[in-house]
mmCIF file as Biopython writes it, N, C-alpha, C and O atoms, coordinates in Angstrom:
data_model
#
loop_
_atom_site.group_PDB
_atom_site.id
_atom_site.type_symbol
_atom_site.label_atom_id
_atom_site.label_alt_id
_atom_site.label_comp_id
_atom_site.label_asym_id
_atom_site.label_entity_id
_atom_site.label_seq_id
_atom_site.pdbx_PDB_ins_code
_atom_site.Cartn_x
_atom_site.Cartn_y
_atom_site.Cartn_z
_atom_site.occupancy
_atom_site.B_iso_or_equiv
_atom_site.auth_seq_id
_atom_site.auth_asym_id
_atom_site.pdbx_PDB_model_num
ATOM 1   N N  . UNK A ? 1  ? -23.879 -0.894 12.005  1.0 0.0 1  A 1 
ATOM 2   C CA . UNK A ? 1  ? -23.398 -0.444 10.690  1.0 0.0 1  A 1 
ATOM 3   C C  . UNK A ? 1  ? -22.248 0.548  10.836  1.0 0.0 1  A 1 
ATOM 4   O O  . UNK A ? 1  ? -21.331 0.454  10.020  1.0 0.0 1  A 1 
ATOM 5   N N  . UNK A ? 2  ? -22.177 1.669  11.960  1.0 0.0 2  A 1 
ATOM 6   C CA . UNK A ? 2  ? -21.530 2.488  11.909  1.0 0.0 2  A 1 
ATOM 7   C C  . UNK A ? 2  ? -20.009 1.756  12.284  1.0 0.0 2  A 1 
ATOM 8   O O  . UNK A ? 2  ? -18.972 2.038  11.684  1.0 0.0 2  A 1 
ATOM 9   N N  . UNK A ? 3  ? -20.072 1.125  12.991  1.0 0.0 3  A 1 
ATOM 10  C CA . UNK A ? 3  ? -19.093 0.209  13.685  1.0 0.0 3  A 1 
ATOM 11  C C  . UNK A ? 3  ? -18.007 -0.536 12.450  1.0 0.0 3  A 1 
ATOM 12  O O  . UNK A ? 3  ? -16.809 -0.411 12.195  1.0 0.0 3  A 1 
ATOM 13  N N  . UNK A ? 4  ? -19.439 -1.570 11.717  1.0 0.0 4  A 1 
ATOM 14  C CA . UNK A ? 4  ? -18.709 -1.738 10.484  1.0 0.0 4  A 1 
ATOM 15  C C  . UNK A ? 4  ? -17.714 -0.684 9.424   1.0 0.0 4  A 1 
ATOM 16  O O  . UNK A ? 4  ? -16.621 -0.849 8.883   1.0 0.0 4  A 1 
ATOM 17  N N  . UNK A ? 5  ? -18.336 0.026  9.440   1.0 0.0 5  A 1 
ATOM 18  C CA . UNK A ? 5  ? -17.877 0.980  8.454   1.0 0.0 5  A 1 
ATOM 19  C C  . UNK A ? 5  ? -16.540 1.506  9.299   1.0 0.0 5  A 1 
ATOM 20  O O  . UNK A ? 5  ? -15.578 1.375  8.542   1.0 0.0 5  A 1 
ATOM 21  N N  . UNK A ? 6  ? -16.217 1.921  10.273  1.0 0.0 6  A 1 
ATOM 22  C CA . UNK A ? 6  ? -15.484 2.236  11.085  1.0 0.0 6  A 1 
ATOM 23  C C  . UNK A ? 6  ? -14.066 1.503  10.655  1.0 0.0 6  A 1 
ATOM 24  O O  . UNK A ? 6  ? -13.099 1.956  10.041  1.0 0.0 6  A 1 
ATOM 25  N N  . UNK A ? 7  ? -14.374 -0.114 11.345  1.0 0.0 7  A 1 
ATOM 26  C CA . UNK A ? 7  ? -13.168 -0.818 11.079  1.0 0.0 7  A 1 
ATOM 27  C C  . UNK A ? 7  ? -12.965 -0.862 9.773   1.0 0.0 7  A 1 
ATOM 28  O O  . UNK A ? 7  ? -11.847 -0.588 9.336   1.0 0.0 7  A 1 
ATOM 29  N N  . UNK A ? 8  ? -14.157 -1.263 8.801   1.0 0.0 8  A 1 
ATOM 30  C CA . UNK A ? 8  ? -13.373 -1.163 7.460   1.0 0.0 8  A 1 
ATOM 31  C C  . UNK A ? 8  ? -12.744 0.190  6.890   1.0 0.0 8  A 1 
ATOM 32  O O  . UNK A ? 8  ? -12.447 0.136  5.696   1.0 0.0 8  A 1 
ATOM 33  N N  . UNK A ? 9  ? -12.527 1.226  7.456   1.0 0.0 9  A 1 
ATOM 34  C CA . UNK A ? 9  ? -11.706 2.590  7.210   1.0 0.0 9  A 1 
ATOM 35  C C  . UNK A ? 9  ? -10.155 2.463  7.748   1.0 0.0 9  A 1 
ATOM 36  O O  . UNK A ? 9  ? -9.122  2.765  7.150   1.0 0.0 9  A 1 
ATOM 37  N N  . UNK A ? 10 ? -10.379 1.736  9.519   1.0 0.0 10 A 1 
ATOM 38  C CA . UNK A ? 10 ? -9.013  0.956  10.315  1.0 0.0 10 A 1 
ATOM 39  C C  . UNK A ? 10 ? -8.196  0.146  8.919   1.0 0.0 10 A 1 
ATOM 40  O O  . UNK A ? 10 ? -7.332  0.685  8.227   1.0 0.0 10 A 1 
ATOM 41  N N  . UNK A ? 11 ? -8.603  -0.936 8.778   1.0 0.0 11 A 1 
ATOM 42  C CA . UNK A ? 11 ? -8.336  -2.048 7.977   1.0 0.0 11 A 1 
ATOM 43  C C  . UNK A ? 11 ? -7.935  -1.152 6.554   1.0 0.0 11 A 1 
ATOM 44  O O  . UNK A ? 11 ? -6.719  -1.077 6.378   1.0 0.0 11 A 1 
ATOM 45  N N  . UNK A ? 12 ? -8.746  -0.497 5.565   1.0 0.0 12 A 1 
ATOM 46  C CA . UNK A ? 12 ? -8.385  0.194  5.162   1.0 0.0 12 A 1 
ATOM 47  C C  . UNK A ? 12 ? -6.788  1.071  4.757   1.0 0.0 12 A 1 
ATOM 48  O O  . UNK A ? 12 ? -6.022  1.029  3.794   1.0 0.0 12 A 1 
ATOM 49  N N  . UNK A ? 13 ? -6.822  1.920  6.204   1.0 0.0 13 A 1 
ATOM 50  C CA . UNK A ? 13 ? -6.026  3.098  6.249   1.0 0.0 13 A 1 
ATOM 51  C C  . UNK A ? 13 ? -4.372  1.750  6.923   1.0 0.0 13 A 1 
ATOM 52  O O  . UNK A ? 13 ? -3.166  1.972  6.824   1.0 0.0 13 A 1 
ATOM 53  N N  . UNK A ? 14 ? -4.777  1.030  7.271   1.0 0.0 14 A 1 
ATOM 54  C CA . UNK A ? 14 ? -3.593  0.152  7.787   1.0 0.0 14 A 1 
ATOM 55  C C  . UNK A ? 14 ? -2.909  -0.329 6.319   1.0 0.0 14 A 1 
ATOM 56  O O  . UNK A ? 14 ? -1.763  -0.065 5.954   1.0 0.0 14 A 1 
ATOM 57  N N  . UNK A ? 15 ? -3.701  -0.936 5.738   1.0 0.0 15 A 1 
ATOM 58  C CA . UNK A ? 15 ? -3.424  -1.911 3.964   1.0 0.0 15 A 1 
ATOM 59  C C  . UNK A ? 15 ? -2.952  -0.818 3.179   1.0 0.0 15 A 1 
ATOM 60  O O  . UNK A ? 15 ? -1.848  -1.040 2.683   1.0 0.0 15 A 1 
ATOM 61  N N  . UNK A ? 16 ? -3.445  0.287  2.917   1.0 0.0 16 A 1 
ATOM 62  C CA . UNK A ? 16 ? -3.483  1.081  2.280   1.0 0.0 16 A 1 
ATOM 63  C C  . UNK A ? 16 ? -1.602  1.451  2.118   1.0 0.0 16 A 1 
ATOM 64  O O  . UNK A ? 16 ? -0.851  1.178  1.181   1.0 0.0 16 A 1 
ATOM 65  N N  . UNK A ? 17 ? -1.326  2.112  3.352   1.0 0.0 17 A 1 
ATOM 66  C CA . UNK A ? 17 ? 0.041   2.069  3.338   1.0 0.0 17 A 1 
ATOM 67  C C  . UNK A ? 17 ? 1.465   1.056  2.680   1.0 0.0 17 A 1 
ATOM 68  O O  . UNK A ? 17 ? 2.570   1.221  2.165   1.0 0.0 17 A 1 
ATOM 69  N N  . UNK A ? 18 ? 0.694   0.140  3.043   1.0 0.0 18 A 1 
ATOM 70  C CA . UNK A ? 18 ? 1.023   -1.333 2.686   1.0 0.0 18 A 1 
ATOM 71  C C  . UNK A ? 18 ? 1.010   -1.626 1.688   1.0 0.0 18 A 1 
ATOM 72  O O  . UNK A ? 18 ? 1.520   -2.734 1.521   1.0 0.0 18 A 1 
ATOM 73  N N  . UNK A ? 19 ? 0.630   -1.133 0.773   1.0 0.0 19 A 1 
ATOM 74  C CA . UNK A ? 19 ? 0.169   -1.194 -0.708  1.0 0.0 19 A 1 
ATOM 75  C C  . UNK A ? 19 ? 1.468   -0.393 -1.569  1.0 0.0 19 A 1 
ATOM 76  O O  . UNK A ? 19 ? 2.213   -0.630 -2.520  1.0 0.0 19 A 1 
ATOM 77  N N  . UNK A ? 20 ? 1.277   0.422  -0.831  1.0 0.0 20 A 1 
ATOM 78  C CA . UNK A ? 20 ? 1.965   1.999  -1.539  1.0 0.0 20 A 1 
ATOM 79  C C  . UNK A ? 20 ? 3.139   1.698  -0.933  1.0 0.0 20 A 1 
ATOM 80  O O  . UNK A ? 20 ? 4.023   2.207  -1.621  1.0 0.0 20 A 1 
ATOM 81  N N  . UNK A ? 21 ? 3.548   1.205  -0.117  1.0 0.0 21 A 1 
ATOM 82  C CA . UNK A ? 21 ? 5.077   0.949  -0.072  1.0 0.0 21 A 1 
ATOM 83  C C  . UNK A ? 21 ? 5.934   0.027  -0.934  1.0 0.0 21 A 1 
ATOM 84  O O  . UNK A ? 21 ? 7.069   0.220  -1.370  1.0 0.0 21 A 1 
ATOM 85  N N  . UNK A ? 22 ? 4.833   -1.398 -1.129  1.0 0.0 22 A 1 
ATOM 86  C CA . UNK A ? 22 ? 5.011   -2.398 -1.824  1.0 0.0 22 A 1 
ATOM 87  C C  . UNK A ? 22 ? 5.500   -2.008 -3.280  1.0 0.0 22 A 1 
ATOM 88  O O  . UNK A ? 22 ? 6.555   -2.302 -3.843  1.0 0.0 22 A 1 
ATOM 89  N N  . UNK A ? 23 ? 4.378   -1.231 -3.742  1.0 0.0 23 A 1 
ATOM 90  C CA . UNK A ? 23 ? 4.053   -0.343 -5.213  1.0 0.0 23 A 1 
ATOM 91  C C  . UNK A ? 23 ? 5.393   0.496  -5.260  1.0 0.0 23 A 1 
ATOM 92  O O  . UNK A ? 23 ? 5.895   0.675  -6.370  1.0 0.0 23 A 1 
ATOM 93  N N  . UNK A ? 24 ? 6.019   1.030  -4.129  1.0 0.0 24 A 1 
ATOM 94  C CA . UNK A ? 24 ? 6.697   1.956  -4.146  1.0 0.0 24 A 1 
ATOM 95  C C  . UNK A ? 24 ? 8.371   1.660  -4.706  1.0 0.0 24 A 1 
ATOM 96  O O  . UNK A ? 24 ? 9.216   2.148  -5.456  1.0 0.0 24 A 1 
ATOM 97  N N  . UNK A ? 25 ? 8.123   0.271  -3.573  1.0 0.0 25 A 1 
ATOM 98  C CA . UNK A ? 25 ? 9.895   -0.330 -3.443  1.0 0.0 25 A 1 
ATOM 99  C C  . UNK A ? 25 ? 9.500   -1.114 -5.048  1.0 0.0 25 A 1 
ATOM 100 O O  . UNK A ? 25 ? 10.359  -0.779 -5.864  1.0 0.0 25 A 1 
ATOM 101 N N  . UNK A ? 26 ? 8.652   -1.858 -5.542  1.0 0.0 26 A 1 
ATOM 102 C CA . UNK A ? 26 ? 8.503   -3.018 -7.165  1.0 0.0 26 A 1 
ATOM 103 C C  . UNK A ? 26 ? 9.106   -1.702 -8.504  1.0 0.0 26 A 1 
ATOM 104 O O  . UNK A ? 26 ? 9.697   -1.890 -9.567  1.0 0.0 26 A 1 
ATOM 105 N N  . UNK A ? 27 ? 8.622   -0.394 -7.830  1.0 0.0 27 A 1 
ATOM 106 C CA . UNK A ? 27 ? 9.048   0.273  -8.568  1.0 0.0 27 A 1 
ATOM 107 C C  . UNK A ? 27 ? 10.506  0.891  -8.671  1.0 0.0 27 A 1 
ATOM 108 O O  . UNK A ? 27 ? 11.179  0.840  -9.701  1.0 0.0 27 A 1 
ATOM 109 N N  . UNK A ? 28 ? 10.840  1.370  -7.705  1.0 0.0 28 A 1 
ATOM 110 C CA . UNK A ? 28 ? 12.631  1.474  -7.589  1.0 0.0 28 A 1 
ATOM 111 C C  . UNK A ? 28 ? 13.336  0.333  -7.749  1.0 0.0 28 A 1 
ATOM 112 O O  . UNK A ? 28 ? 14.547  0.370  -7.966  1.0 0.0 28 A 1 
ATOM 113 N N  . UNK A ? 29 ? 12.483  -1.082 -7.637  1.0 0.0 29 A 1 
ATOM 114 C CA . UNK A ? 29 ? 13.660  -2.020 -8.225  1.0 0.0 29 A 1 
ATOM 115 C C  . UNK A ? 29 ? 13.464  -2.246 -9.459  1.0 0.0 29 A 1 
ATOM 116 O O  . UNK A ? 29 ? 14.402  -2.705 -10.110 1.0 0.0 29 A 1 
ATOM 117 N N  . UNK A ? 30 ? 12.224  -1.987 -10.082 1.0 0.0 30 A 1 
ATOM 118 C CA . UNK A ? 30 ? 12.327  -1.945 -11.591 1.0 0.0 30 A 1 
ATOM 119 C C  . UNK A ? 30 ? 13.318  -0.540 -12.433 1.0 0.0 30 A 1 
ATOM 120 O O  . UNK A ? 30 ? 13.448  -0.457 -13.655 1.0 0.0 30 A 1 
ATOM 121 N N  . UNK A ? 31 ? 13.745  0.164  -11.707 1.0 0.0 31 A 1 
ATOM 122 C CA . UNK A ? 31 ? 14.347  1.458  -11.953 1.0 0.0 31 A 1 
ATOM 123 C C  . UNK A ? 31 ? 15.199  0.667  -12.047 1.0 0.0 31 A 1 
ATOM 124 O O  . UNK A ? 31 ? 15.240  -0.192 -12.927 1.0 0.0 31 A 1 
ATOM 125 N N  . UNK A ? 32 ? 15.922  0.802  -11.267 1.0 0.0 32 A 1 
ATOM 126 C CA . UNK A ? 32 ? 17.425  -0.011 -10.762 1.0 0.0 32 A 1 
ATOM 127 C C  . UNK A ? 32 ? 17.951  -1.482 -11.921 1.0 0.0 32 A 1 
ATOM 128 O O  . UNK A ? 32 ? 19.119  -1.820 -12.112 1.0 0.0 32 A 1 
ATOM 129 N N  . UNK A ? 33 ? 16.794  -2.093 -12.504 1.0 0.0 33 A 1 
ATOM 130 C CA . UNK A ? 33 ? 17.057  -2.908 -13.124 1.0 0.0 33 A 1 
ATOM 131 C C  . UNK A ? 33 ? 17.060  -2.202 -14.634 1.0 0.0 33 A 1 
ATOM 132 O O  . UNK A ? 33 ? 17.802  -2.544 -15.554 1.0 0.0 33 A 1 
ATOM 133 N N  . UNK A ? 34 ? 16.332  -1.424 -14.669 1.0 0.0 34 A 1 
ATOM 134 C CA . UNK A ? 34 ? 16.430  -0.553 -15.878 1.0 0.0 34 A 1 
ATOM 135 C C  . UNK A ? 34 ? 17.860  -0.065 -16.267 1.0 0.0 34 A 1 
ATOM 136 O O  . UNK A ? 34 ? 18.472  -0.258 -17.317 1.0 0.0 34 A 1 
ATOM 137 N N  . UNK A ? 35 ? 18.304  0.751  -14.929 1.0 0.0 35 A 1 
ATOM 138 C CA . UNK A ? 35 ? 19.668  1.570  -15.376 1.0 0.0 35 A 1 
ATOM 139 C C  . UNK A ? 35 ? 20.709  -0.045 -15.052 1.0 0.0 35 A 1 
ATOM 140 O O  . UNK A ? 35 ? 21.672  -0.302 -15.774 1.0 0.0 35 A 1 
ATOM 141 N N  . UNK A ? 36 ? 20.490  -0.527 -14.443 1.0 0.0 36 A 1 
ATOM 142 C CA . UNK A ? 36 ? 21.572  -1.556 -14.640 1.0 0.0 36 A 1 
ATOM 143 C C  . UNK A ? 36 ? 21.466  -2.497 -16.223 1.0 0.0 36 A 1 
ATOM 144 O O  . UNK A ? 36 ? 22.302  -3.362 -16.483 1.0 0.0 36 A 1 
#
């Protein structure tokens, strides 16, 4: 169990970033399309 829980924090903390960058850049190009 502990093991499990482990990687799913790995897996997690890896996506996580991944997310928030995605989220990050959909949003500065919706900016960008705004002021344009």
């Amino acid at each position: 169990m502990k093991k499990q829980t482990r990687g799913m924090t790995l897996v997690s903390n890896e996506i996580l970033p991944l997310l928030q960058g995605t989220w990050f850049s959909i949003m500065i190009l919706s900016a960008i399309k705004i002021c344009l």
